[in-house]
N, C-alpha and C positions, 0 to 999 in steps of 0.2 A: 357670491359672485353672480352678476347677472347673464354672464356668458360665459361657459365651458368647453375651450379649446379642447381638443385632443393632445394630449403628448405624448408620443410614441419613445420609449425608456430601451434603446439598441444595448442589445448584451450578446457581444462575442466571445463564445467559451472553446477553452481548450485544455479539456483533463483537468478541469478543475471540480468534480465528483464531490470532493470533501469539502468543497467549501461554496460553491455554489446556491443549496438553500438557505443560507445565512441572505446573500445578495435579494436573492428571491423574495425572501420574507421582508426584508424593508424597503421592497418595491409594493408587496401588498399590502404592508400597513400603510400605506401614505397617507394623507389626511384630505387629498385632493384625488379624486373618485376617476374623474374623465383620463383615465391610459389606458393605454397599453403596452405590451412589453414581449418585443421581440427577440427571440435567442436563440443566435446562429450556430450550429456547433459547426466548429471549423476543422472536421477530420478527429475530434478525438477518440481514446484508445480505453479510456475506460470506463464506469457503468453510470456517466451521464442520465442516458436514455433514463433509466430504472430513477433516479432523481427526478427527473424533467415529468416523467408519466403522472404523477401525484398530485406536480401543482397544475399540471394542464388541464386536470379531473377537475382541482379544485377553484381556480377560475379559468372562465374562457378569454378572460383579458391577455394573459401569456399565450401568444404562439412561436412554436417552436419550428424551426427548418434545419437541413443538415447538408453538408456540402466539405468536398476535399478540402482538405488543409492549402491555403494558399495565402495564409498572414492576417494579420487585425485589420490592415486597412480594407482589404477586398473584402472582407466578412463583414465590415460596418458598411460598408457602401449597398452590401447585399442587404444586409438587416432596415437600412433606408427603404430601398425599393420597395421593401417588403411595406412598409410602415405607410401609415394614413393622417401621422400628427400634422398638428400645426407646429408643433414645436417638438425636437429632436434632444434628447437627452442618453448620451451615452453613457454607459456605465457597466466597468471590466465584470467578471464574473467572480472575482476574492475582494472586491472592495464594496463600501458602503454608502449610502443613504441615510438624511435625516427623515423622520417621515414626514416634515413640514416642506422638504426643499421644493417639490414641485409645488404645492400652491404656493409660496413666496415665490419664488421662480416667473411662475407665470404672474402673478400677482406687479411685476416691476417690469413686464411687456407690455401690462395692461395700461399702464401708469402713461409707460413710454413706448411707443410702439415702435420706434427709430432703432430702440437698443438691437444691437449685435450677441452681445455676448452676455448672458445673467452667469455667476458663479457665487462661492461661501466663501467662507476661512474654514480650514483645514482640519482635520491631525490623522497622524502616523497611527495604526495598529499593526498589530503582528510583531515580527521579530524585532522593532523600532515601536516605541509606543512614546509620544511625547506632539504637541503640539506644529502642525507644520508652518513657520514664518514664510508668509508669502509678500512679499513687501505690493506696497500699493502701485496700481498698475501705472505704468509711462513708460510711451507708444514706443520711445529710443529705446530703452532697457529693455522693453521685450523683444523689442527687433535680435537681442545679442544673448539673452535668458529669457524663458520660455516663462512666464510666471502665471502663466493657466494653465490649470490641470485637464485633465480631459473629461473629467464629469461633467464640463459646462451645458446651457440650454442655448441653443440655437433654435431662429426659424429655418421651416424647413424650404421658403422660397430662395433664402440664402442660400443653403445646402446645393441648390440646384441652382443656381444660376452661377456658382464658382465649379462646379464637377465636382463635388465630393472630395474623398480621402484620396491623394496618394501615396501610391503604391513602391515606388521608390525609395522611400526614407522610411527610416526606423521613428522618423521624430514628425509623422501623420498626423498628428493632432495639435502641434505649432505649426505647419504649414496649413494644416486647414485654418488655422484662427487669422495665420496670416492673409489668404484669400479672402475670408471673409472681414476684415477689418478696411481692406482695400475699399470696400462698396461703404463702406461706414464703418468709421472709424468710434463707435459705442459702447461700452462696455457697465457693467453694474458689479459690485460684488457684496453680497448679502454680510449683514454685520454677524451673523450666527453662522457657528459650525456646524453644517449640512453634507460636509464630505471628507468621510471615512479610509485612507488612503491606503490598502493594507502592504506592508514589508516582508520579506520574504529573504532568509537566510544563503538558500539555494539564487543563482542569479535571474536577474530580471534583465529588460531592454536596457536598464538604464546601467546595472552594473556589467553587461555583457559589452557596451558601446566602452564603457571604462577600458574596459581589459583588453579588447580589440580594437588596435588603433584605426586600424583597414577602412572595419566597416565603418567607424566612427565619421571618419573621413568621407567616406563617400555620402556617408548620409547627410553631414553638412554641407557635401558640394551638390548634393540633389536639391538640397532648400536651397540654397544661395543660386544657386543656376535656374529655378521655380521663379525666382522674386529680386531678379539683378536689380530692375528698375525701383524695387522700393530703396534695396540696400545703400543703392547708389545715392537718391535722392535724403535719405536720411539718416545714414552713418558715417559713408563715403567711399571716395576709390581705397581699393585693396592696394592701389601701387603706393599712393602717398600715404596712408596708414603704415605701410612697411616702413617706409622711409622716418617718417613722424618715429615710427619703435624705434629706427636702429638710432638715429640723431638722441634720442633720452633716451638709450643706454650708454651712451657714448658717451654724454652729458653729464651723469650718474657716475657713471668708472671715471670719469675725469676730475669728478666730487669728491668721489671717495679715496682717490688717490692723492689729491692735493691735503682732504684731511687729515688721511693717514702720514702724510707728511708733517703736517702742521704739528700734529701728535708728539712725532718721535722730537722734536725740539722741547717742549715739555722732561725740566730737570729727571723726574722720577723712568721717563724713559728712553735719557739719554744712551743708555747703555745698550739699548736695542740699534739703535745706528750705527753705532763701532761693530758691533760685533754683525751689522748687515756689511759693513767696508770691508772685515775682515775676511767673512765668505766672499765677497767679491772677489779682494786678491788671490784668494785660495784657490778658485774655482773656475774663474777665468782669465 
């Protein structure tokens, strides 16, 4: 490559001690030289630090900062500030990297400087280990599934011209994709598997939003109250969506009851009708 962007590799950690220099090490192997790789610990509780000292020894590309516990999105917004890339690539502290992803990565900015969003194809480790389907991207389907993961590269002039991560939602990294698609609507997704997604037995965001309807909820009224105007313009109003549902279930029970009709005329299951007459009279 005849020019070497910086890419700043943001890694917010929290108690993740055991699994952390795994992350680490295939931010060092990568085959593309120009990062760095910033690691916020966000308030945690056990012996981090003693991990982090080793690789900070061993190159001066990691730097590390520490600060109270206050969520992923305020710790990536911090690890931004901190950071000096042209291009911002996050990535959790239990998940992985391919070591090619950042020069392909930047390699498909260089191509197209317009692009938004560079990403991979997937797979599951850990307690799920199997290939992740992420279906190809369309702009309405993401508007309603989220179908970027959060290890994507971003420029970082984007980053700052939409304000970073919010802080409101559980689901920070589809609202930022959605801010930043507003400016340009570009995206690329690499034909090789560059991201390593790890699973986890004990609950995650994703199975904690499951289980909690609450916060579930607010956290989709915080993105939908972020971004009325795209919603509006390219899925629709929430009044006549209601409406649209209840008219085709209505449509459907009115189906399914004329068929279940149609049914019981059928010789083999005449006998279901008599004996629906006869609970009739019996019962009312």
């Amino acid at each position: 490559m005849d020019k070497m962007p910086l890419v700043s590799v943001i890694m917010p950690t929290y108690n993740r001690a055991h699994l952390i220099a795994e992350s680490l090490d295939c931010v060092l192997h990568q085959t593309y030289a120009q990062w760095e790789c910033i690691i916020v610990d966000d308030g945690s509780t056990d012996n981090t630090d003693d991990i982090l000292k080793s690789y900070l020894e061993k190159d001066k590309r990691f730097k590390y900062f520490k600060k109270k516990n206050e969520g992923v999105a305020i710790a990536r917004n911090f690890a931004v500030s901190k950071s000096k890339g042209t291009y911002i690539l996050p990535l959790d502290s239990d998940d992985l990297i391919g070591y090619r992803y950042l020069e392909e990565a930047v390699k498909q900015f260089q191509i197209d400087p317009e692009l938004t969003l560079v990403y991979s194809k997937a797979e599951k480790i850990g307690a799920e280990q199997e290939t992740w389907l992420i279906p190809p991207f369309d702009y309405h389907l993401f508007l309603v599934y989220n179908m970027i993961f959060n290890s994507t590269m971003y420029q970082r002039m984007d980053f700052d011209a939409v304000g970073g991560y919010s802080d409101d939602t559980m689901f920070e990294d589809w609202d930022l994709w959605i801010k930043l698609l507003k400016r340009r609507c570009r995206v690329h997704q690499l034909e090789d598997v560059f991201y390593f997604y790890r699973t986890h037995q004990k609950a995650s965001v994703t199975t904690y939003l499951a289980s909690d309807s609450i916060a579930y909820q607010q956290s989709m009224d915080a993105l939908y109250k972020h971004h009325i105007d795209t919603y509006l313009a390219h899925v629709g109003n929430p009044i006549l969506l209601e409406r649209e549902r209840r008219e085709l279930a209505s449509q459907i029970k009115s189906a399914d009851y004329k068929a279940a009709m149609a049914l019981l005329q059928w010789p083999p299951f005449r006998f279901l009708r008599r004996l629906r007459g006869k609970l009739k009279r019996l019962f009312l």
